[in-house]
C-alpha positions in Angstrom: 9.4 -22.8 50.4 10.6 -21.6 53.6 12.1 -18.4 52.3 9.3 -17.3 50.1 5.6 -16.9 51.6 2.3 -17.5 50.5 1.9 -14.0 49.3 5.3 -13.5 47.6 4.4 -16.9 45.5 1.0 -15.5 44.4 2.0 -12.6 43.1 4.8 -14.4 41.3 2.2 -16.5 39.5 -0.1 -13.6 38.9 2.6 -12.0 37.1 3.4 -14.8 35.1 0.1 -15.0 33.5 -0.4 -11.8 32.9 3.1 -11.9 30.7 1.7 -13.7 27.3 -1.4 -11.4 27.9 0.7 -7.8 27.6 2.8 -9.4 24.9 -0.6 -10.3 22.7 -1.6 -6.7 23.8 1.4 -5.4 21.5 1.1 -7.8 18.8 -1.9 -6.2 18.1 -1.4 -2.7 17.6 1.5 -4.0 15.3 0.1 -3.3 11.8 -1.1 -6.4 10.3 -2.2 -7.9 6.7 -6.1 -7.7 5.9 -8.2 -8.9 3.3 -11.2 -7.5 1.5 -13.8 -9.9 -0.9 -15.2 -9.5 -3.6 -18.3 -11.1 -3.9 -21.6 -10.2 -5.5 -20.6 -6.6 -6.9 -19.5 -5.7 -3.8 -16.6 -5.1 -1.4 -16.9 -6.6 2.0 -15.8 -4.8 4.1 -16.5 -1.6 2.2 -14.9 0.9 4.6 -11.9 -0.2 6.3 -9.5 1.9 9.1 -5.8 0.9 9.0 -2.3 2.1 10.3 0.4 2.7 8.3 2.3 -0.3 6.9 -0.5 -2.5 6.6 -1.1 -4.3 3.4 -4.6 -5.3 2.0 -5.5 -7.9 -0.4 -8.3 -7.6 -2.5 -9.6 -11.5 -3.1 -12.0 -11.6 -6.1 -14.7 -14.5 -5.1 -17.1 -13.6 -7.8 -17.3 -15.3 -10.8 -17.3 -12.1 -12.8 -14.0 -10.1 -13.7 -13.4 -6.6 -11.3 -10.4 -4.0 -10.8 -9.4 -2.8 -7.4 -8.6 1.0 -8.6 -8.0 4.0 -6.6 -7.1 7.0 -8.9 -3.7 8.2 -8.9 -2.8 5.8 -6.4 -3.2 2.5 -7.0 -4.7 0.2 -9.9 -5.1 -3.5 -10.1 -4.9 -6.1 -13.3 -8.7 -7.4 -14.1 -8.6 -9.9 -10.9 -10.5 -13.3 -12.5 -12.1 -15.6 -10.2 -9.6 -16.3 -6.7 -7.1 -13.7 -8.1 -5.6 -11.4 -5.8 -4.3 -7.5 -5.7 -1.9 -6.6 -2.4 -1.6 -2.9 -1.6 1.0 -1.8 1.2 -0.9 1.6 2.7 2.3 3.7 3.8 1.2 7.4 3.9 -1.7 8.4 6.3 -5.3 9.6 4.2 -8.3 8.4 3.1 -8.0 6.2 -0.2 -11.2 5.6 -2.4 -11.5 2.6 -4.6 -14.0 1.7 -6.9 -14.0 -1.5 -9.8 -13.4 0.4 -13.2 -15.7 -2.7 -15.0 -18.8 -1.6 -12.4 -18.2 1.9 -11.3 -21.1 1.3 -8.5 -19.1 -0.8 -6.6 -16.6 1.4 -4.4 -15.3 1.1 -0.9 -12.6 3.5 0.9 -9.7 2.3 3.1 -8.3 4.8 6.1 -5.0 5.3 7.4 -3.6 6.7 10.1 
């Protein structure tokens, strides 16, 4: 160790650890897959901010039938109980969904 000192050797190992830490740091504003329930009437989350590419799934967890519909944009088959709906979100906006069996239940999904 007679050619590297203390110094040199710390800052070596410094930068070693903070390698897998920038690498997470870009993994995450990678777009990634996200899921919404349905459970109780209700979409959880109900509002939701995405980039573009990102595909959400829509998990129905009640044990009542429900859509995923967004008008003009998207529309799901009646999702039974643990049936899911994937939606890849490619252009930038605001999408509105509701459940065409119980109109009351709605949610919105943003995209940048």
């Amino acid at each position: 160790m007679s050619s590297i000192n203390r110094r040199d050797f710390g800052i070596a190992v410094v930068a070693t650890m903070l390698l897998p830490v920038t690498m997470a740091r870009a993994e995450d504003s990678e777009a990634k897959d996200l899921e919404v329930h349905i459970d109780n009437f209700v979409f959880e989350p109900a509002q939701l901010a995405v980039k573009a590419g990102t595909s959400v799934t829509w998990m129905n967890r009640d044990d009542i039938p429900h859509t995923v519909v967004c008008a003009g944009k998207f529309r799901s088959k009646t999702l039974d109980t643990d049936d899911k709906f994937t939606f890849t979100f490619t252009a930038a906006g605001e999408y509105k969904y509701f459940c065409s069996l119980h109109p009351h239940m709605q949610g919105t999904i943003k995209v940048e």
